[in-house]
Residue frames as a rotation matrix with the C-alpha (Angstrom) as fourth column:
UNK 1
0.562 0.827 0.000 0.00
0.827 -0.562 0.000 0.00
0.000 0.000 -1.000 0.00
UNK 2
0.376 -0.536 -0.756 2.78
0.219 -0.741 0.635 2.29
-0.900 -0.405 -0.161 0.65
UNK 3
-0.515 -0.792 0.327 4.13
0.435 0.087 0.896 1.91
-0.738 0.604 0.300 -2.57
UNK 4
0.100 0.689 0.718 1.11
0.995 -0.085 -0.057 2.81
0.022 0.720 -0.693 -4.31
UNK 5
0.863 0.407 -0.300 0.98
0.457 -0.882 0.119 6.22
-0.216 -0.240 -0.946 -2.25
UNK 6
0.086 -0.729 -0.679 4.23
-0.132 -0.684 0.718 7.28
-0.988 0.027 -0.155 -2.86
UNK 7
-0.755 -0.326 0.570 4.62
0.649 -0.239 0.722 6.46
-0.099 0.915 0.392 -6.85
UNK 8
0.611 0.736 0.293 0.58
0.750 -0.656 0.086 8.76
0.255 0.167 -0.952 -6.83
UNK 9
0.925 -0.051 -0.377 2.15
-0.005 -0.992 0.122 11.54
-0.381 -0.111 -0.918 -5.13
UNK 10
-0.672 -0.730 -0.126 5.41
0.276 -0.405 0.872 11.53
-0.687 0.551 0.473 -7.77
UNK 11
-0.445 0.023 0.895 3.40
0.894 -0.038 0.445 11.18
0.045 0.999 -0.004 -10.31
UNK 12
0.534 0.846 0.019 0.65
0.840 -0.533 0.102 13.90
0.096 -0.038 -0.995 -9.13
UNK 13
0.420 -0.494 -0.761 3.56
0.085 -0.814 0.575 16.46
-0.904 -0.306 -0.300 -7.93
UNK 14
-0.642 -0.753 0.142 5.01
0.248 -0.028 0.968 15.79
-0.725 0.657 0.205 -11.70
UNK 15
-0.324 0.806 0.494 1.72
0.943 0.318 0.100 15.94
-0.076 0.499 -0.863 -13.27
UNK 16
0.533 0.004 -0.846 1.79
0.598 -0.709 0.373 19.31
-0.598 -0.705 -0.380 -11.46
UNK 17
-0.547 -0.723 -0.422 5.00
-0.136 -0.421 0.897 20.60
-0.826 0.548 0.132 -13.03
UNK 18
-0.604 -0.037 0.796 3.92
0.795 0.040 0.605 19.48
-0.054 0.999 0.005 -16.57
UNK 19
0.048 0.999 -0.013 0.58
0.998 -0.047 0.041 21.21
0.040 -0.015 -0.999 -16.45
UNK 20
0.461 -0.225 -0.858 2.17
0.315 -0.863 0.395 24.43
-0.829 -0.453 -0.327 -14.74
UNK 21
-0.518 -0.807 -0.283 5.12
0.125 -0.399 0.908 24.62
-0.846 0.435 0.308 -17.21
UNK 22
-0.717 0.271 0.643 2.72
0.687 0.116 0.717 23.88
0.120 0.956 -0.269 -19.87
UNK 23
0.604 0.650 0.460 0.33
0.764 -0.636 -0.105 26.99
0.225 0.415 -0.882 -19.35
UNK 24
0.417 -0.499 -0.760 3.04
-0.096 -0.856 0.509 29.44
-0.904 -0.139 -0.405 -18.46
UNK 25
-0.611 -0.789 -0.062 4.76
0.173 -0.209 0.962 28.72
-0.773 0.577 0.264 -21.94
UNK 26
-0.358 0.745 0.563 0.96
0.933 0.256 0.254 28.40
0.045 0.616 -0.786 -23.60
UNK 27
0.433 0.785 0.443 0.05
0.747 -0.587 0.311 31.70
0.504 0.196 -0.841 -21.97
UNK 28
-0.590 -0.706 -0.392 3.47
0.798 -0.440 -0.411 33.75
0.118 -0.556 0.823 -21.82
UNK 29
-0.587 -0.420 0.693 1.73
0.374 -0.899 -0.227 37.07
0.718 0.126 0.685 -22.20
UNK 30
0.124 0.806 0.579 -0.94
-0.303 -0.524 0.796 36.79
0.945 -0.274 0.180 -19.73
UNK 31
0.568 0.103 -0.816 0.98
0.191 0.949 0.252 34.53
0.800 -0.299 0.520 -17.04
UNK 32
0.857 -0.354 0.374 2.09
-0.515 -0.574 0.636 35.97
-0.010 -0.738 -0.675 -13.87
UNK 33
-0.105 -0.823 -0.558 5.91
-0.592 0.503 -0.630 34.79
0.799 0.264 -0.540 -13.44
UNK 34
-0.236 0.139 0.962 4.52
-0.961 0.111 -0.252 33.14
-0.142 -0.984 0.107 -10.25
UNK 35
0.809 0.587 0.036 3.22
-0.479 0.693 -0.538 30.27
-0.341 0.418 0.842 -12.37
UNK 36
0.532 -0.614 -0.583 6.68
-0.227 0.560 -0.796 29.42
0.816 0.556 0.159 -13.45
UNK 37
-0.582 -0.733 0.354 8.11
-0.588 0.078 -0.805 29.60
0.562 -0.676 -0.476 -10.13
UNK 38
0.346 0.747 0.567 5.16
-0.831 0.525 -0.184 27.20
-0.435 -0.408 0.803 -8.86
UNK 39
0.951 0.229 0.210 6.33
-0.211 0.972 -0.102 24.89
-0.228 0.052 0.972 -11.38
UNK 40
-0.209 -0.961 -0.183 9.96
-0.236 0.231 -0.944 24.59
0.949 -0.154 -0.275 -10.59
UNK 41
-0.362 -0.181 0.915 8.99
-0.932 0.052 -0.358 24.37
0.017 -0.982 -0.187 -7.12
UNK 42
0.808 0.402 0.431 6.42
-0.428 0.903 -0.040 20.95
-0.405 -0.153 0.901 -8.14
UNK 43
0.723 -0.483 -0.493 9.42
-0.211 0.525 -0.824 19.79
0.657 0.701 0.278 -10.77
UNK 44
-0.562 -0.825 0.058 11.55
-0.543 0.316 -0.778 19.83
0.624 -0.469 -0.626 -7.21
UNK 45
0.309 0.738 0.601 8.54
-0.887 0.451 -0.099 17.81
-0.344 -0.502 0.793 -5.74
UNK 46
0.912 0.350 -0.213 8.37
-0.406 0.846 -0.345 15.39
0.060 0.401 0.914 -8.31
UNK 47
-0.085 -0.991 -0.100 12.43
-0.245 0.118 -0.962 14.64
0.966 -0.058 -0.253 -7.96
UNK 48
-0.631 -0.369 0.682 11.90
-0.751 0.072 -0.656 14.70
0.193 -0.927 -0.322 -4.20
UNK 49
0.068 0.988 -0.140 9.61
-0.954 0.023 -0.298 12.16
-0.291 0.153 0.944 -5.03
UNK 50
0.570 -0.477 -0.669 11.53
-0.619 0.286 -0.731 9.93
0.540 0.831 -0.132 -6.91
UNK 51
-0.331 -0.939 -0.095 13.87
-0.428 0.239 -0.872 9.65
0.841 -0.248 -0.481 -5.00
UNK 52
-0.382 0.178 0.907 11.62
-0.824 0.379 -0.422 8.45
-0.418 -0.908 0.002 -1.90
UNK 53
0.759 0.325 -0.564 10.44
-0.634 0.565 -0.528 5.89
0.147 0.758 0.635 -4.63
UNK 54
0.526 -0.826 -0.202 13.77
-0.488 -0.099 -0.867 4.93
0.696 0.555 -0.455 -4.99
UNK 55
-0.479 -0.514 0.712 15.45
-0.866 0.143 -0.479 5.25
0.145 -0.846 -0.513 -1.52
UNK 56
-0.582 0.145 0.800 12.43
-0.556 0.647 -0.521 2.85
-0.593 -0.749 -0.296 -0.03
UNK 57
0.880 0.451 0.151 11.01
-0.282 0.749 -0.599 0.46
-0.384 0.485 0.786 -2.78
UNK 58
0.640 -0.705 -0.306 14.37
-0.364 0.073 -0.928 0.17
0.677 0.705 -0.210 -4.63
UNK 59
-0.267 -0.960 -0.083 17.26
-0.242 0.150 -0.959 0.37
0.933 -0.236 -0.273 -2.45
UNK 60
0.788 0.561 -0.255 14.92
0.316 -0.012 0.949 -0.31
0.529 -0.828 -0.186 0.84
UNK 61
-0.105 -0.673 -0.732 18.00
0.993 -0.032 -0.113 1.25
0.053 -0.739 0.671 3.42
UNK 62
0.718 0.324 -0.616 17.25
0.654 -0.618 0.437 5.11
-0.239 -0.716 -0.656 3.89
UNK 63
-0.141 -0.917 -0.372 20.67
0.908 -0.270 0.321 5.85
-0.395 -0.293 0.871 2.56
UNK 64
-0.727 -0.049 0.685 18.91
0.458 -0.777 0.431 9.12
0.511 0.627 0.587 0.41
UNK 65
0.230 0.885 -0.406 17.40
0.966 -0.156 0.206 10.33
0.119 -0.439 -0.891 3.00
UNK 66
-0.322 -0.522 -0.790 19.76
0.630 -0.741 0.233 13.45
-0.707 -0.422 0.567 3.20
UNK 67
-0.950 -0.242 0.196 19.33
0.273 -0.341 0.900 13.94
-0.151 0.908 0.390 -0.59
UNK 68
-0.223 0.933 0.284 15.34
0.839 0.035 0.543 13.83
0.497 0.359 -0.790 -0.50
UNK 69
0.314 0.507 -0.803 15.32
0.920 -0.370 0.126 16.21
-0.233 -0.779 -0.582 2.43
UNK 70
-0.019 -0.047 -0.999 17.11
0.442 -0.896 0.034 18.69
-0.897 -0.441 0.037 0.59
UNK 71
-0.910 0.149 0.386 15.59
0.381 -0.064 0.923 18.47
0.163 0.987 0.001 -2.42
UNK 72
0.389 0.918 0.074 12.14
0.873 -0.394 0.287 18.95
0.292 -0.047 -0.955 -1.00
UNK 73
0.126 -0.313 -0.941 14.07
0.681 -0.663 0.312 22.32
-0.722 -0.680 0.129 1.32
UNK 74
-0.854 -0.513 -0.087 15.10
0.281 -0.594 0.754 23.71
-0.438 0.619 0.651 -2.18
UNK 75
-0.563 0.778 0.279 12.06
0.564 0.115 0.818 23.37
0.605 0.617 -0.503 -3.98
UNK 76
0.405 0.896 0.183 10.52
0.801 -0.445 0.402 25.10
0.441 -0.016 -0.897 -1.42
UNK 77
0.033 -0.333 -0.942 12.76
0.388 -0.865 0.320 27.93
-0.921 -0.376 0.101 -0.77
UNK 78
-0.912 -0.120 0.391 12.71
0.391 0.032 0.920 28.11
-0.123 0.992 0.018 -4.75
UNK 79
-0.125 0.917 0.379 8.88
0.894 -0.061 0.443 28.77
0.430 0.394 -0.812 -4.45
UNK 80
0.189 -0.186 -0.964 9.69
0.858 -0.446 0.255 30.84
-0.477 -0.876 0.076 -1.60
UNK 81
-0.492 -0.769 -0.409 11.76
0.607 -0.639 0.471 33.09
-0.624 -0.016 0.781 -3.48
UNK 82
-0.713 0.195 0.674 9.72
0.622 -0.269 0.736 33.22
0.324 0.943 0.071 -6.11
UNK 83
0.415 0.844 -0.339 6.55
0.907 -0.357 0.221 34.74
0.065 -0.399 -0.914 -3.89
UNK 84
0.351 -0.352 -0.868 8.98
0.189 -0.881 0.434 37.56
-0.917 -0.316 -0.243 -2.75
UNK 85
-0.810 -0.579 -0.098 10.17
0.243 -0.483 0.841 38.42
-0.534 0.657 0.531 -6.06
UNK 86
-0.707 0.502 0.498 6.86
0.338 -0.378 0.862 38.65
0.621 0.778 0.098 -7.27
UNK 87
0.292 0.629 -0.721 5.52
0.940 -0.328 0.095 40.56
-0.177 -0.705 -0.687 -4.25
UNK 88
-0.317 -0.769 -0.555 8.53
0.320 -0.638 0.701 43.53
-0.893 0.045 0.448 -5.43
């Protein structure tokens, strides 16, 4: 059961990104730049994602546990930034 929930929420955080990246490039002139910085922040989901795929169905030892945590930390300091730059 676990395995199910974690490949849904890659795919759904990647599903995310596509969707995002695909109406910010469908609708540059009307698209706040917030919409691209939403999806980079899901495209570092769906990676941090992956990799918990990975770490525990694959390799089943924990040993990327550093690498997921600071993939998800970017991704959301990445969204982060992006709010304040488009609060300015």
């Amino acid at each position: 059961m676990a395995t199910a929930v974690y490949l849904l929420c890659a795919f759904a955080s990647a599903g995310c990104a596509v969707l995002l990246f695909w109406t910010s490039w469908r609708h540059r002139s009307r698209v706040r730049p917030l919409v691209l910085w939403t999806a980079l922040c899901f495209t570092g989901f769906a990676i941090s994602n992956g990799l918990v795929v990975i770490d525990l169905i694959v390799l089943r030892n924990g040993a990327l546990a550093t690498a997921r945590a600071a993939t998800a930390c970017l991704a959301s300091a990445v969204l982060l930034f992006g709010l304040i730059w488009d609060a300015s």
